[in-house]
C-alpha positions as CSV (number, residue, x, y, z in Angstrom):
1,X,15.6,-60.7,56.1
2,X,17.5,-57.4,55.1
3,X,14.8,-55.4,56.3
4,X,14.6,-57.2,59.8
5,X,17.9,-56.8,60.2
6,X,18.3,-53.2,60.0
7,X,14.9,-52.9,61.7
8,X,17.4,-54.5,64.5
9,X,19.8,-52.4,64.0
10,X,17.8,-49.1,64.3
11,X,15.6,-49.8,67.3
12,X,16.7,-53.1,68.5
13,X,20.5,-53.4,68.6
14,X,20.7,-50.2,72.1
15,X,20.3,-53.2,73.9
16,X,20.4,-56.4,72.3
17,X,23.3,-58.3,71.0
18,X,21.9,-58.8,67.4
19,X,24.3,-60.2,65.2
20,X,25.0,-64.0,65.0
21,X,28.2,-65.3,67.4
22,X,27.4,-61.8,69.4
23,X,27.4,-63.1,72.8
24,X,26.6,-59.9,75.2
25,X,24.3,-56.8,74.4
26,X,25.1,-53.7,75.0
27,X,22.4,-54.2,78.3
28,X,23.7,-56.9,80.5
29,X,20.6,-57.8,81.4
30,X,19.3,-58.2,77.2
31,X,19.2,-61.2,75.7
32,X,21.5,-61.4,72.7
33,X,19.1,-62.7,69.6
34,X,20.8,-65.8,69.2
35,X,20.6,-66.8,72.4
36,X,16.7,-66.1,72.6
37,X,16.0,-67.8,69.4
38,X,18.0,-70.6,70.5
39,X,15.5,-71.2,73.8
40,X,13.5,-74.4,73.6
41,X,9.9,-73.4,72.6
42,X,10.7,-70.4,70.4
43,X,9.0,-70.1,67.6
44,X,7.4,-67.7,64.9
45,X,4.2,-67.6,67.0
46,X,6.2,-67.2,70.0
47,X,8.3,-64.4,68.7
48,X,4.9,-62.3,67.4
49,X,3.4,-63.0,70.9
50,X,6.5,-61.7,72.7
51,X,6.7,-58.4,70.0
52,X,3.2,-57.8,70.6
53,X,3.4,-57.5,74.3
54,X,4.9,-55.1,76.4
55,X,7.4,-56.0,79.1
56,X,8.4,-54.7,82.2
57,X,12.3,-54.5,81.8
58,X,11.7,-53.1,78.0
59,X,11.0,-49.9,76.9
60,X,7.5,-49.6,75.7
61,X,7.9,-50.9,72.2
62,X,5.1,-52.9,70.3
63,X,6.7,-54.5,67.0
64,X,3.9,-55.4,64.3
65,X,2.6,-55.8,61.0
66,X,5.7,-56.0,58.3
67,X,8.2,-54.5,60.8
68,X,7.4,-57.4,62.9
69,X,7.4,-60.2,60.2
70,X,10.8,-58.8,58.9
71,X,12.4,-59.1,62.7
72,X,11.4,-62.4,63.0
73,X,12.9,-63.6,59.8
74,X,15.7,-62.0,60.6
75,X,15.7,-63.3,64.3
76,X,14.9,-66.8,63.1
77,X,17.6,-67.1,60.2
78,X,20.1,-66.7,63.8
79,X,18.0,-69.9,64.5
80,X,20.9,-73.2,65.1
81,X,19.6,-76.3,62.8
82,X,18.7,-78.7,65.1
């Protein structure tokens, strides 16, 4: 999870809110990480899907291989237990 989260913290964290309780990124319009792991639905597999594709209000950044596993651990452990 280390790894992930300074992954985060060097690409992710211009415009995402990143850490957990962080309510607004640094772009309005971002997601904070907590909130998007937090959506109904969101998964592992939906979190590789999502890294994996490019997106019209992101830059053009494809996450994969270790640098994506170690996100999504990282985004995950900001997961709420249910």
């Amino acid at each position: 999870m280390r790894k992930g989260h300074e992954f985060a913290k060097s690409i992710c964290a211009r415009c995402h809110a990143i850490e957990a309780g962080q309510k607004l990124s640094p772009v309005k319009a971002a997601t904070p990480f907590e909130v998007f792991v937090n959506t109904p639905g969101v998964n592992r597999l939906a979190l590789l899907v999502f890294l994996q594709t490019p997106h019209p209000t992101m830059p053009n950044l494809i996450v994969a291989g270790e640098d994506a596993d170690d996100v999504i651990a990282y985004m995950l452990s900001l997961k709420k237990a249910d």
